[in-house]
N, C-alpha and C positions, 0 to 999 in steps of 0.2 A: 512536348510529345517526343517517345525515342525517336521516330524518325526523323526527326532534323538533327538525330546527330549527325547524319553521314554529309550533310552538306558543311553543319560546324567542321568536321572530322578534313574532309576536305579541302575544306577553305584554308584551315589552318596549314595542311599538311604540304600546301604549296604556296606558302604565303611568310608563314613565321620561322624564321631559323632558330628561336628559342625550342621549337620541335626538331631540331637536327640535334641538338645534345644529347648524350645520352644522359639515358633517364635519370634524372634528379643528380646531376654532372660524376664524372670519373678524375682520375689524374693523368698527365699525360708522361711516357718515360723515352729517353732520349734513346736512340739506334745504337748499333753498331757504326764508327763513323765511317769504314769503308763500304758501309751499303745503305749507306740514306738515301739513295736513290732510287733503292729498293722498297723502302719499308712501305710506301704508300697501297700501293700495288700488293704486295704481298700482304698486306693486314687486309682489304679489303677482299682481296680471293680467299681466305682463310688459313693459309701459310702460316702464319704469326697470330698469337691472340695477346691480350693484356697482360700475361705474362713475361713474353719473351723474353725482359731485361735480363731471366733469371737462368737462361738455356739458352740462348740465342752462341753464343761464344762454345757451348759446351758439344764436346762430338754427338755428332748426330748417333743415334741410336735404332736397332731394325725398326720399332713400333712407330717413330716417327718417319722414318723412310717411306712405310705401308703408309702411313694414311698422307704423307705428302705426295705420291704417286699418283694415292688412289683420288687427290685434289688434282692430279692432273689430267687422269683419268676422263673424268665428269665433265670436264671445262671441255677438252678437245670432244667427246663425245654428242655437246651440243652442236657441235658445228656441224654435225650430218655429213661427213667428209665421205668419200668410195674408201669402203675397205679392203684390206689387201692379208694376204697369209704370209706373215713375216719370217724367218729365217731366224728367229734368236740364240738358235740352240748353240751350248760354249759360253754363252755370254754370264758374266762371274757376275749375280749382284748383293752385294754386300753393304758396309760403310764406308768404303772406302771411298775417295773422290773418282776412282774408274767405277768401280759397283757402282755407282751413284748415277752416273753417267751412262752407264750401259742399263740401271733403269728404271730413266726418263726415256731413252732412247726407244725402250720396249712400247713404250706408251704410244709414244708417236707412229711407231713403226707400223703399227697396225691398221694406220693409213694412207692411204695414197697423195706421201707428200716429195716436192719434187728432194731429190738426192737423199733422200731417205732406204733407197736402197745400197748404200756406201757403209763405211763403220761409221761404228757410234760417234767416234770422235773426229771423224770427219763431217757427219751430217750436223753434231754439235757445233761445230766451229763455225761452219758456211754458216750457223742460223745467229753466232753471236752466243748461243748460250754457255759456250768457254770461249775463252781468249788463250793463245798461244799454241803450242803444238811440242811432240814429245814430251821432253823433261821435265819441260816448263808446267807440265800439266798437275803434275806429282799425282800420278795416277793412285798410287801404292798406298799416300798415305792416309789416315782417318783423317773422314770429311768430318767438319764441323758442320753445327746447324746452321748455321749463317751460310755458307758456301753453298751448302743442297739448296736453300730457301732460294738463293740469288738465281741459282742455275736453273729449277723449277718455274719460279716467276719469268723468268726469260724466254724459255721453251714456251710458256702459256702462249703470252705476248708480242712473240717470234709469229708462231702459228698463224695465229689470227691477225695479226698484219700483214700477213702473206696469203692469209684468205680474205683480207676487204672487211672483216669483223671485228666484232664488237659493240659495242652500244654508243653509237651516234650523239646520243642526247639532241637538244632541242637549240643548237648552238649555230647567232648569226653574226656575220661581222660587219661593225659601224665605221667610218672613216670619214675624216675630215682633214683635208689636207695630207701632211704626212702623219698624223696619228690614227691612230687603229685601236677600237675596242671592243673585243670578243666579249659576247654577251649568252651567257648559260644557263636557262629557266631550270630550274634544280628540281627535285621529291625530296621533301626531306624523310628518305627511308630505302631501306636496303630488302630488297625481294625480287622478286623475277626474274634473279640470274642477270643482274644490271651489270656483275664485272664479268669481262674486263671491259674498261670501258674503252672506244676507236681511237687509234691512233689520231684521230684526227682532234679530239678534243686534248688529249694528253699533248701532243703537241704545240696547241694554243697557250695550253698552260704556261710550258715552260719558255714560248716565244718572248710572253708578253714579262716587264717588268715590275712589274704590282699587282696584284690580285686584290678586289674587292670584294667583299659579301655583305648583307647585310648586318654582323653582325661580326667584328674580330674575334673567332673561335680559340684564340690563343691570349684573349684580354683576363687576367687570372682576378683582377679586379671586380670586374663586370660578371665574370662570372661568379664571385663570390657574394654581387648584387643579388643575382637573380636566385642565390639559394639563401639569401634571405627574405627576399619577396616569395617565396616558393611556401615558404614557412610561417609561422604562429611566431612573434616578438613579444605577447601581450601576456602572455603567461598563459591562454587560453590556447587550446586543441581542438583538434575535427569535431570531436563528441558539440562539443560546445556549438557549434555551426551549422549543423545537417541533422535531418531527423534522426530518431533512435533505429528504427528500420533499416534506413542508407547504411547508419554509422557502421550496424551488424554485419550488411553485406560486404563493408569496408576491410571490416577483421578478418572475415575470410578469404578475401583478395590478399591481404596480406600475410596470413599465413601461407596461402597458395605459393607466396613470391619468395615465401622463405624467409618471409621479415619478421615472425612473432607477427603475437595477435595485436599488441600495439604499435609496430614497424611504422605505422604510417600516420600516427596521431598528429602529429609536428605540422603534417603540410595541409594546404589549403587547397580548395576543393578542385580550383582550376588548375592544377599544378598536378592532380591527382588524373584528372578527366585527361588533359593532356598525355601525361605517363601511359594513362591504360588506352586512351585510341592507338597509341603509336605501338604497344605490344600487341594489339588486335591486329592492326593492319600486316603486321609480320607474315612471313610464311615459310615453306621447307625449306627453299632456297638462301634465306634471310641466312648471315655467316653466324658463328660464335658471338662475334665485335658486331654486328646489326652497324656498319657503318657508312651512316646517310650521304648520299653523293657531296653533299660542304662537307662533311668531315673528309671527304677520299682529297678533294680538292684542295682543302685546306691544310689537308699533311705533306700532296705534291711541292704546292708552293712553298711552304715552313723549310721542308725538306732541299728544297733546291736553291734557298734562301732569297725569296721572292721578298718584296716589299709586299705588307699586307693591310689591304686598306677597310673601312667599312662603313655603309651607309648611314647606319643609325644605331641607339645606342642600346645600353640594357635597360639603362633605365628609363629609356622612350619605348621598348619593344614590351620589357617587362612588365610598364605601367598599363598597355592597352589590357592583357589578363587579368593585370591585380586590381587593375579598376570596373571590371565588370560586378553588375548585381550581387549580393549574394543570393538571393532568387535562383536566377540564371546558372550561378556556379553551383550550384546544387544540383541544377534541372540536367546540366553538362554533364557534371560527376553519376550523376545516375545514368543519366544515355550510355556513356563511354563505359563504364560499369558493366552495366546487362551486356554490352558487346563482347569486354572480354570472358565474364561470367559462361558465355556462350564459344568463346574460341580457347577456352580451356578445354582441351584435353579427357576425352570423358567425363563432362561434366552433367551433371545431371541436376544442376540448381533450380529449386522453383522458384530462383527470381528469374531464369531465362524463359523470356514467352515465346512463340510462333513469330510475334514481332520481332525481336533479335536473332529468332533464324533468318527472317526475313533480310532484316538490314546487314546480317553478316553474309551472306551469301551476295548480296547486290554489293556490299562493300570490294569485294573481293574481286567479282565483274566488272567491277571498276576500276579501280586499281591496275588488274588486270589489262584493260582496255587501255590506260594511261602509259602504262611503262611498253609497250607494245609499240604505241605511239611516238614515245620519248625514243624509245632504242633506233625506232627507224627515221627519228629528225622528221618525223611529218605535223610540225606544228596544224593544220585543218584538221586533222583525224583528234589531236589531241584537246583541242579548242570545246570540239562538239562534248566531245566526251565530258571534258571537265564543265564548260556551262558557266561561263566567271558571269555571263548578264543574269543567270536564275539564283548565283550566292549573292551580287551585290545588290539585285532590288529586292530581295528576299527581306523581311522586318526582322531578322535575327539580330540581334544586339552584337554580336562580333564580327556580321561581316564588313559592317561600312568601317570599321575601325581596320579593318585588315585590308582593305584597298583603298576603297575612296578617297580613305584620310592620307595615305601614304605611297600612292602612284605618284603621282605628281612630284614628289618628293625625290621618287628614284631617278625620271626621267630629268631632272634639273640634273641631277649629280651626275648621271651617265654623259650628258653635255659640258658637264664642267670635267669632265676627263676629256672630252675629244678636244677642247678647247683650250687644252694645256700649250702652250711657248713650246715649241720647237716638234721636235720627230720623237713622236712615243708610242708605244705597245702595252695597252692595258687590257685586263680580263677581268668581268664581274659578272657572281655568282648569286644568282639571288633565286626565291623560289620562281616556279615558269607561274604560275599565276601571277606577277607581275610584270613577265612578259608578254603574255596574250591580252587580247580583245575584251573587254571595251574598257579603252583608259592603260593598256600596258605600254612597254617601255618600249620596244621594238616600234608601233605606230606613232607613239609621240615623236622619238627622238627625227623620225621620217619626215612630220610635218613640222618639226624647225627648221627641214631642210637637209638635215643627212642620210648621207647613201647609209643604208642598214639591208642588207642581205642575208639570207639563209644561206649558212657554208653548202657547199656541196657535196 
């Protein structure tokens, strides 16, 4: 019945990091090396997209200046700051590294933030978003894109650490003895305005010495596993496996995506179901890059050259998917289907019923209600909402494979980090569904006996 997709939909969506990939996997392209310490940050605000290797170095240009302002625009505008009548007038903005700077400065200015009454390149500097003063600054000459991106993202990130903001996440710290392991119940999914995320989590990040997830987002092995479990090895296609009906609805999903009518024959059903929940779940806010809180985490750490660890494997995550029914991966593929069928765009399909108004609109309240939760670190609020006791005694053939079988699992490995020889700082990121109730990792690792806290 479509309705259980939204508990499948859910279960998974905080549960399996195979759902944090992008869809049916991408390639990943190395920085600029003087601002890798940018690039996480600023791919997730939408500064940078998949492109950038090919511009990033290249002068910034007026069309990108507009729409990287007007990315700074949106971000400070959520924060509901007192507005003030700013004084710009004189101020030259161009491409240059001063135009550039004079406006970002516009942006800001139009709130009541403290020394923002000063020049530009003085309220710049006090916040960090340039370094140096006078010459040093080389006001005059063409900014590159790379330089506007760094000074943009920094203003964001300035702001909102100076107003308390940002998005908290669901983030506690475990300790034993002298180790320490920051633990971060993840979405794998990028919507409701979840960047930037609190200085309080970006700085756990980079505390700690190895980063964990469930799954090493940067194993190019593993990952080449799972897009062959993704796919058809036998010579046989979707046609072959789903009724004629599905297969039709399938075509037009994939031409919708821009794939041709046969875009999508190759892959198998749960590969497919997966794909289309996580583009249903989307929304206005979702960037260019859609990228899921492991992936923000997982470019921090790369990027700052963290040790990166991971619980389990592709081919232990991959196999709970590829080993479902094919029954079921049909029953999936059609629920997830009619969702998107339904969060397309003026669609007007008569495969979407009143039930997929239904479930998308409760999807969405949900969701909704979750990142709500997550942003403001109120693991109770988010507990209820998400319901982990109604998915795992639910008779859904995916959910006991998604917890039951492998809590246990986390919370052993989460204790074999605190219980590492000598003084160490670890971070692990896994969906927050295995860190809440009943059976998450947060209460286990409590009743071995470790102090586990909710940061403040």
């Amino acid at each position: 019945m479509r309705r259980n997709l939204l508990k499948k939909a859910l279960a998974g969506l905080l549960s399996a990091a195979l759902l944090s990939l992008p869809a049916l996997a991408a390639e990943s392209k190395q920085p600029a090396a003087w601002a890798v310490s940018q690039i996480a940050d600023s791919y997730a605000l939408g500064l940078v997209d998949d492109d950038y290797a090919s511009y990033i170095q290249q002068p910034l240009t007026t069309d990108q200046l507009e729409k990287m302002t007007g990315i700074v625009a949106d971000k400070l505008a959520l924060l509901e700051l007192d507005q003030r009548t700013a004084d710009t007038a004189g101020l030259v903005v161009d491409t240059t590294r001063g135009g550039v700077m004079n406006a970002l400065y516009q942006e800001a200015a139009a709130y009541d933030l403290p020394g923002v009454d000063g020049s530009p390149v003085a309220f710049l500097t006090g916040l960090g978003v340039v370094q140096g003063d006078g010459a040093s600054l080389a006001q005059d000459r063409a900014c590159t894109y790379v330089e506007a991106m760094v000074m943009a993202n920094r203003l964001i990130l300035a702001v909102y650490d100076q107003q308390d903001a940002g998005s908290k996440g669901l983030l506690w710290k475990a300790t034993n003895g002298d180790n320490t392991l920051y633990l971060l119940g993840t979405i794998h999914l990028d919507r409701d305005n979840v960047y930037p995320l609190h200085k309080s989590v970006r700085d756990a990040i980079q505390a700690s010495e190895e980063v964990i997830f469930e799954l090493d987002l940067n194993d190019q092995e593993g990952i080449a596993l799972l897009q062959s479990l993704q796919s058809y090895q036998d010579g046989t296609t979707l046609a072959d496996h789903i009724s004629p009906e599905l297969y039709q609805r399938v075509q037009a999903a994939s031409v919708a995506l821009g794939k041709g009518a046969n875009g999508l024959d190759s892959y198998k059903p749960w590969a497919l179901a997966a794909a289309l929940s996580n583009l249903s779940m989307q929304d206005s806010t979702t960037s260019v890059n859609a990228m899921a809180i492991d992936s923000y985490v997982n470019a921090a750490a790369v990027n700052s050259g963290k040790a990166i660890g991971a619980v389990e494997t592709y081919a232990f995550q991959g196999g709970i998917f590829d080993g479902l029914s094919p029954a079921y991966q049909e029953s999936y593929l059609d629920s997830s289907l009619a969702v998107f069928e339904k969060s397309l765009s003026g669609s007007d399909s008569d495969t979407t019923s009143s039930e997929a108004d239904e479930i998308l609109q409760l999807q969405n309240e949900l969701l909704t209600a979750m990142f709500t939760a997550w942003k403001d670190r109120d693991p109770e609020a988010f507990a209820k909402v998400y319901n982990k006791s109604a998915i795992i005694n639910s008779t859904d053939e995916l959910n006991s494979k998604l917890f039951t079988e492998r809590d246990p699992g986390m919370i052993q490995a989460a204790a074999n980090y605190l219980e590492t020889e000598g003084s160490h700082t670890y971070f692990m990121a896994v969906g927050a569904g295995h860190m809440v109730d009943p059976g998450g990792i947060v209460s286990g690792l409590q009743e071995l006996g470790y102090t586990v806290e909710l940061v403040p």
